[in-house]
VOMI-817314 format. One line per field, with one value per residue (C-alpha): x negated, y, z negated. Coordinates in steps of 0.02 Angstrom, whole numbers, plus 50000, padded with zeros to 5 digits. Layout:
N
u <- X,...
v <- Y,...
w <- Z,...
***
This chain:
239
u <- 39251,39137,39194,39027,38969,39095,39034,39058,39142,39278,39323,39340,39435,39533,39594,39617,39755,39832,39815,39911,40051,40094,40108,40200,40321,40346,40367,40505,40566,40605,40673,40810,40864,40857,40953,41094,41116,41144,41275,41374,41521,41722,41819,41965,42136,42203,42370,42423,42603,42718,42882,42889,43060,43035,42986,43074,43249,43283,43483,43544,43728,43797,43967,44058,44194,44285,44383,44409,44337,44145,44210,44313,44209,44076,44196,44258,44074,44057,44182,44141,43959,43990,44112,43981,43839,43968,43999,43823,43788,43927,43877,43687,43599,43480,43472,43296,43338,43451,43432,43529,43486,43580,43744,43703,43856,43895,44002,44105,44137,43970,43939,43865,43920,44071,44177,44322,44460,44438,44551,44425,44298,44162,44093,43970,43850,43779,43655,43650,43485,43437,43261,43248,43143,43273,43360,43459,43571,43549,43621,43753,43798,43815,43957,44037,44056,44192,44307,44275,44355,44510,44468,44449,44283,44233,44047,43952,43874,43710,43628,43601,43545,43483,43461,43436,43261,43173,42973,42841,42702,42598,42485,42334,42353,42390,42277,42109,42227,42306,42120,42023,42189,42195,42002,42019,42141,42025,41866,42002,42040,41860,41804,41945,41865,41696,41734,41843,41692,41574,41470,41432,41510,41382,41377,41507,41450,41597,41724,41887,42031,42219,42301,42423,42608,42788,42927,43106,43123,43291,43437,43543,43395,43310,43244,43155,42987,42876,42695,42567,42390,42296,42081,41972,41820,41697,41565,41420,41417,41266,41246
v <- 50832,50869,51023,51059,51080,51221,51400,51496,51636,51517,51443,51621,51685,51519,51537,51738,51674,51570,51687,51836,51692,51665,51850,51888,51737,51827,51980,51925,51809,51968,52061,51927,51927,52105,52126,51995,52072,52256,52154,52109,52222,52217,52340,52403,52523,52669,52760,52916,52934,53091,53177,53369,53470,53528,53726,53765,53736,53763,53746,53741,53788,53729,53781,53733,53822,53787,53894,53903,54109,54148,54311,54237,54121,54250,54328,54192,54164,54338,54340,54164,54217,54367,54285,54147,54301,54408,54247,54211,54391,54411,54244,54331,54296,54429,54461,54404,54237,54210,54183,54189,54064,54121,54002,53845,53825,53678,53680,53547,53564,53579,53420,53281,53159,53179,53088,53128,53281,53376,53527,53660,53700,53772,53682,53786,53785,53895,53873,54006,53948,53970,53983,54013,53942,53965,53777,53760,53927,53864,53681,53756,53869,53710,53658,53809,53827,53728,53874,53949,53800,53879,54014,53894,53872,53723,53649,53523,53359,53444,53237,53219,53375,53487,53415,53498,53509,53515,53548,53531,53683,53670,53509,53578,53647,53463,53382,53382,53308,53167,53118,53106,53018,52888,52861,52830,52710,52616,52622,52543,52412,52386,52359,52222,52114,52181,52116,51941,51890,51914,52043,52236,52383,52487,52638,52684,52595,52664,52773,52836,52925,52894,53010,53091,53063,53149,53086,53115,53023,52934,52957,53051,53181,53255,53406,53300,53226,53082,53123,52978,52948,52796,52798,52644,52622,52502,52468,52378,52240,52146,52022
w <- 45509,45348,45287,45222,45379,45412,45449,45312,45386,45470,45294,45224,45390,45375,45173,45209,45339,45228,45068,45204,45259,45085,45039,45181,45163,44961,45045,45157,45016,44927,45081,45097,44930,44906,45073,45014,44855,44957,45070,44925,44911,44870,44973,44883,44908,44796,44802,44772,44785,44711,44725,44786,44826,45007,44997,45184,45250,45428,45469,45643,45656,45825,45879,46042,46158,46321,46446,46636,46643,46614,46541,46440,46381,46348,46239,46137,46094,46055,45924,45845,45828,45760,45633,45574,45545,45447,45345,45310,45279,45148,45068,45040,45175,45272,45452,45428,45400,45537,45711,45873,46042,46190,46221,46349,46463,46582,46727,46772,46933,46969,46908,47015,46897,46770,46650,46768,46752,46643,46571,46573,46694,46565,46396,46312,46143,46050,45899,45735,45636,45466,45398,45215,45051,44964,44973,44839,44906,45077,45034,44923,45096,45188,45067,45127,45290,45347,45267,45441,45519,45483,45592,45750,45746,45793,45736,45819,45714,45660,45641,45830,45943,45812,45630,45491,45419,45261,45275,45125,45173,45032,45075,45047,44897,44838,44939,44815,44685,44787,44839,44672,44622,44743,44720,44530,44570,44682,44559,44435,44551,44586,44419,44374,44535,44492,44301,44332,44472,44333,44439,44405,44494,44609,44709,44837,45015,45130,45094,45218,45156,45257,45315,45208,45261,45203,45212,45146,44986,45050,45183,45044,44987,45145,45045,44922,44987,44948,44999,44995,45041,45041,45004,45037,44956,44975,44818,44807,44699,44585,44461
***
């Protein structure tokens, strides 16, 4: 077919089409690379770690008695919990701080289940707790108290039913710290990758902070806490 012959309009209609499939394949050229240089991104991990003493001590002191009479009983608890308090109070401790739970008594007999005879009927506990900020008196106290042992009191092991705790109630005060901390960290990190892979460090993309966890900075110093959070960022990345 002689071209020459062509209408005029079709051979303008017919280069317009290809003139709007070649500016539309540049446009979406462009699109694509722009898009895969967006998707290009390093997603990194800072750490804020520190040390803080714990601010609140709470002390259970458990102590244990037997005997075959309630009243008895009720008595013998009497006198043993009123010894402890007078202790505590003499040593400089305020009624304030102290507590008193009502005793928890088991009867034997009444037992569906036992360990077999036993020499007294009733087995009872009874729990004295301590709340004070004051740790350093509080865990000097501890050192302390066996001097009632002499007067037949026995304690019970305060690792199992009722351990001691040490609290740390001043997070959020902290907190903004611990955050821009941890983020530093992870811009640091993301400009050594960003530098070594020969690229350039962007905007943020995603960010997500942890959550911030305590714990006691070993077995042998409950009232010392580590606090850490953990912030990952994700940054764009270019040539």
């Amino acid at each position: 077919m002689n071209i020459k012959n062509l209408d005029p309009k079709i051979t303008v209609l017919g280069v317009s089409i290809i003139v709007a499939y070649g500016i539309a394949a540049l446009i979406l050229g462009n699109a694509i690379v722009t898009f895969k240089t967006l998707d290009r991104s390093v997603t990194v991990k800072g750490l804020s770690e520190r040390e803080y003493p714990a601010d609140i001590v709470i002390w259970p002191i458990g102590f244990t008695e037997t005997a075959n009479d309630l009243t008895v009983l009720y008595n013998t608890l009497d006198k043993k919990k009123n010894t402890i308090t007078n202790f505590l109070i003499q040593k400089g401790l305020s009624l304030d701080d102290i507590s008193i739970s009502p005793p928890q008594i088991t009867d034997k007999q009444a037992q569906t289940f036992n360990d077999g005879p036993s020499a007294f009927r009733y087995v009872s506990k009874q729990y004295i707790t301590i709340r004070s900020t004051n740790i350093t008196f509080i865990r000097q106290l501890m050192t302390e108290l066996p001097e009632l042992g002499k007067q037949g009191i026995a304690f019970l092991n305060s690792n199992y039913d009722n351990p001691i705790q040490y609290t740390f109630s001043k997070l959020n005060t902290i907190k903004p710290e611990m955050i821009e901390e941890s983020t530093k960290e992870a811009r640091a990190v993301a400009m050594k990758f960003a530098t070594d892979s020969q690229s350039k460090l962007g905007k943020i993309k995603n960010a997500s902070q942890g959550q911030f966890t305590i714990n006691n900075r070993d077995f042998n110093n409950p009232h010392i806490k580590l606090i850490r959070v953990v912030s990952t960022v994700e940054y764009y990345l270019s040539d």
